[in-house]
Each structure stands twice: as structure tokens, then as C-alpha cells.
matplotlib code that plots the C-alpha trace (Angstrom):
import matplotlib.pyplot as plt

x = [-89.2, -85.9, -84.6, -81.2, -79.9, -76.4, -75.7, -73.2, -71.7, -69.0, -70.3, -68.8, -68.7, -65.6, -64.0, -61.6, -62.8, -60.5, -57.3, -58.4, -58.2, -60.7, -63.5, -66.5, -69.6, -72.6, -72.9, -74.7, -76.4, -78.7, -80.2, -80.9, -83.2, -82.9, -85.6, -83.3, -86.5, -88.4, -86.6, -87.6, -86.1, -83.4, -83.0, -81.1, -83.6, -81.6, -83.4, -82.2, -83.2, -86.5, -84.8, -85.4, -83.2, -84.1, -81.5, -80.8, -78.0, -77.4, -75.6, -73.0, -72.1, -68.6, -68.8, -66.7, -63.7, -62.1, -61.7, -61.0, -59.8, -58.4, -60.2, -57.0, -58.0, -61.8, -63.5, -67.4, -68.4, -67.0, -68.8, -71.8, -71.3, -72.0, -74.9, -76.5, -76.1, -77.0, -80.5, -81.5, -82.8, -86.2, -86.2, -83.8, -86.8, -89.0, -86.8, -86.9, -90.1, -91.4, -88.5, -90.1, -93.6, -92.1, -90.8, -94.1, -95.4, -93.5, -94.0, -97.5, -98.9, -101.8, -101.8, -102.4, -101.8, -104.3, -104.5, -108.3, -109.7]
y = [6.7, 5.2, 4.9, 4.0, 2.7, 3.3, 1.7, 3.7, 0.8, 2.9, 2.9, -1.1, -2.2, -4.3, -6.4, -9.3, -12.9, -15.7, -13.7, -11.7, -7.7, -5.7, -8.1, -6.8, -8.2, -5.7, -2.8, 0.6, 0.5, 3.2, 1.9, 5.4, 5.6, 8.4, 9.2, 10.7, 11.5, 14.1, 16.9, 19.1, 22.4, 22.7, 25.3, 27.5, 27.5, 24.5, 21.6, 18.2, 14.6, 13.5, 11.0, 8.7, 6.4, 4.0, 2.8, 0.3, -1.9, -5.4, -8.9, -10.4, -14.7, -14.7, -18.4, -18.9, -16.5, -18.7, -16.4, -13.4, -9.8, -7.7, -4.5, -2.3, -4.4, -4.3, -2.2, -0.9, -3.6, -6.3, -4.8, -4.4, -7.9, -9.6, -7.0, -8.2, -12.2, -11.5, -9.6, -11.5, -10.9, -11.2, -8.3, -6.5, -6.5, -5.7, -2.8, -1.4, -1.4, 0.6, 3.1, 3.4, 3.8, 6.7, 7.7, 8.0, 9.9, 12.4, 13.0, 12.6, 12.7, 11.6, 13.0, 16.1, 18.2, 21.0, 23.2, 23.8, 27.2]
z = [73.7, 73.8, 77.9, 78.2, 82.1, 83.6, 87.1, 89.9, 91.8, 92.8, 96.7, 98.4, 101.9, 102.3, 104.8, 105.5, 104.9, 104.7, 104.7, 101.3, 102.7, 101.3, 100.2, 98.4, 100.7, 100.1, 97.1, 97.4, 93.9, 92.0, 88.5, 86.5, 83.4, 81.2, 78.3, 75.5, 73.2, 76.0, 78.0, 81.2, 81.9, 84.8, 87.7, 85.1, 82.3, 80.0, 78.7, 80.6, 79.9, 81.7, 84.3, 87.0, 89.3, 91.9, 94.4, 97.4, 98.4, 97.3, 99.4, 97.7, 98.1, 99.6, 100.4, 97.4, 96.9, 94.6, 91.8, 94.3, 92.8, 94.3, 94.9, 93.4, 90.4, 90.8, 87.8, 87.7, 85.3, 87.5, 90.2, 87.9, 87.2, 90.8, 91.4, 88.4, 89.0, 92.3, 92.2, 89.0, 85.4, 86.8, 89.3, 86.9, 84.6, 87.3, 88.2, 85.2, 84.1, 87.3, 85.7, 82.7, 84.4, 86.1, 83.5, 81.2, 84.2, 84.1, 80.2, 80.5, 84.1, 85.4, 88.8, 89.1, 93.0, 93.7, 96.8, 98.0, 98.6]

ax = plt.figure().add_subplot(projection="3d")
ax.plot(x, y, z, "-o")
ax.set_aspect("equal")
plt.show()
């Protein structure tokens, strides 16, 4: 089972601090895992990747803005980029191994829901 992640950081609150407009302070964020190796089938019959996502919003340090960018100039992998230092390869980790649990639950599921009577 190979997963590969992609991160949508394209969701930023921003505001003025020390006379830079538009200053990225706090990032909507969804990590999504997709298993390339197992597929479900879709509303319309297709087969789909089994995926998975898990999402929240992440604090950013403005105490130092000296290497400020403009957010005209700001690309998803900068954005990435502060998400990333910020949360941590530890919970990054953490993050996506509760992915890939998911993940194997859905290819082989251990839970199952009955209805009585």
C-alpha cells in the first residue's frame, strides 16, 4: 500500500501587523491521504482512490516579520512551509499515521454496523 499526502493551504486569515497589509497569522489546513494500490466505487459507478483527509487550522509566530512576503507573492509551498515548522515533524507523523489507520479500515474493516430485528 503506497499512501501519498497533499496539503490544501489555500484557506489564510490575514491582517495588518506592524504596517505589513495582509499578514498571514492562522491557516485553514486539511492533510489528505490517498491509497493509490486499493479503489472504492463512486456515486456514478467509477472506481476512485480509497482516501482520507483530516483537517483543522494552525497559529502562525508573527513576532518576527523580518523576512515578510507579500501575500501577492505567497505560493502554497511557502504556506505549506510555516504550517509544517509550526505543528512539527512529530505531530506530522502523528497525523499521518492515524491516516493510514483510517485508511487500512476502510480496505479491510473491522467494524462492522448491524441493525437489530
Amino acid at each position: 500500500m503506497t499512501i501519498n499526502y497533499t496539503w490544501d493551504v489555500s484557506t489564510v486569515d490575514v491582517k495588518e501587523i506592524d504596517s505589513n497589509a495582509d499578514t498571514v497569522f492562522n491557516v485553514h489546513w486539511r492533510l489528505n491521504a490517498e491509497d493509490d494500490a486499493h479503489t472504492v466505487k463512486d456515486f456514478l459507478g467509477n472506481d476512485v482512490p480509497i482516501s482520507t483527509s483530516v483537517y483543522g487550522t494552525q497559529a502562525l509566530d508573527t513576532s518576527d516579520l523580518s523576512s515578510f512576503t507579500a501575500f501577492a507573492d505567497l505560493t502554497a509551498s511557502d504556506v505549506q512551509g510555516w504550517v509544517e515548522a509550526a505543528m512539527g515533524e512529530d505531530k506530522i507523523t502523528e497525523m499521518k499515521a492515524g491516516l493510514d489507520a483510517n485508511i487500512a479500515e476502510l480496505v479491510t474493516p473491522t467494524v462492522q454496523t448491524k441493525q437489530v430485528g
